[in-house]
C-alpha positions as CSV (number, residue, x, y, z in Angstrom):
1,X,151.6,34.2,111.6
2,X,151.9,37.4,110.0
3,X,153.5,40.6,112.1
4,X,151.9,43.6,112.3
5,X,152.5,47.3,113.3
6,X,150.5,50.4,114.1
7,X,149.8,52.7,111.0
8,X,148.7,56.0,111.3
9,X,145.2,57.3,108.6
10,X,143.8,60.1,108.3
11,X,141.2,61.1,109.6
12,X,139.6,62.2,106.0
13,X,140.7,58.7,104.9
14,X,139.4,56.0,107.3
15,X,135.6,56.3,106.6
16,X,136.2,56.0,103.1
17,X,138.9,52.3,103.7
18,X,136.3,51.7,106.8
19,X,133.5,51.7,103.8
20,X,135.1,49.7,101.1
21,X,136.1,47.1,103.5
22,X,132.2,46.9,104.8
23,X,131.3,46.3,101.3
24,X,134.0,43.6,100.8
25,X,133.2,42.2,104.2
26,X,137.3,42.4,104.9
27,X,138.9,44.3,107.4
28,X,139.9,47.9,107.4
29,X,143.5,46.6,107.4
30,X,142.9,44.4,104.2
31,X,142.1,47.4,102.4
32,X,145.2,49.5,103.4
33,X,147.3,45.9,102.7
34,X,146.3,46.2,99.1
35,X,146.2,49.7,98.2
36,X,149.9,49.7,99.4
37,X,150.6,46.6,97.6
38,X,149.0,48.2,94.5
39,X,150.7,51.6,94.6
40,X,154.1,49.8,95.1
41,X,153.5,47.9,92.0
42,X,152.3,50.9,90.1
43,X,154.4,53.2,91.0
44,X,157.7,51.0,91.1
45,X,159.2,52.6,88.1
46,X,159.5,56.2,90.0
47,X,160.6,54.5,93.2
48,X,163.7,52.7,91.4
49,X,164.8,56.2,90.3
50,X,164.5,57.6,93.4
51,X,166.4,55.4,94.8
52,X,169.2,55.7,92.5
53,X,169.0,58.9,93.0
54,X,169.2,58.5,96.3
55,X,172.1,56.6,96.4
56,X,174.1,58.8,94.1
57,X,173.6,62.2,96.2
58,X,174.8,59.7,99.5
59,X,178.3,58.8,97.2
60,X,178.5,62.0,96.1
61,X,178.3,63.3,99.7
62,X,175.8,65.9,98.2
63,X,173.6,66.9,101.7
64,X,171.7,69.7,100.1
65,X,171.3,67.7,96.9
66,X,170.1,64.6,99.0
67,X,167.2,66.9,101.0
68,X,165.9,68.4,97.8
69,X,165.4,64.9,96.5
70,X,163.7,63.8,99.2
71,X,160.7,66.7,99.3
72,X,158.8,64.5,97.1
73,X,155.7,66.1,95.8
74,X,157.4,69.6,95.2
75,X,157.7,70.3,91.8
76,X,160.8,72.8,92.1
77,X,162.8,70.3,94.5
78,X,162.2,67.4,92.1
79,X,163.5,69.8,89.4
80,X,166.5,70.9,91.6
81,X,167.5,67.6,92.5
82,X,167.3,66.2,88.7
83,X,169.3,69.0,87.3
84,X,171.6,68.0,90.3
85,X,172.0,64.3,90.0
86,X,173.3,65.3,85.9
């Protein structure tokens, strides 16, 4: 038996899963299963390094460094926190 938990969509995004899975005759849940499963291969490279980066602000005891990495999607964080982490 596989565990499961609640996960939040958006609202823009669930006709669009709710479609797919129609058309595949799968459930919505499928759908969201393997996207995840897909992005965390694809994108598996950039987590790593994220990580490490994590990991080193933490040892470093660097809070502000640490907060800037985390604001994923902002390109002057990411910036910040790369010149930080050298």
């Amino acid at each position: 038996m596989t565990l499961t938990t609640p996960l939040r969509v958006l609202t823009d995004d669930i006709a669009p899963v709710r479609l797919v899975a129609e058309l595949r005759r799968v459930q919505p849940a499928d759908i969201v299963h393997e996207a995840l499963r897909e992005y965390f291969a694809n994108h598996k490279d950039d987590l790593a390094k994220l990580h490490a980066e994590t990991h080193a602000f933490i040892a470093a005891g660097d809070v502000e460094g640490l907060a800037a990495a985390m604001k994923v999607g902002d390109p002057a964080a990411e910036r910040a926190a790369r010149n930080r982490s050298r």
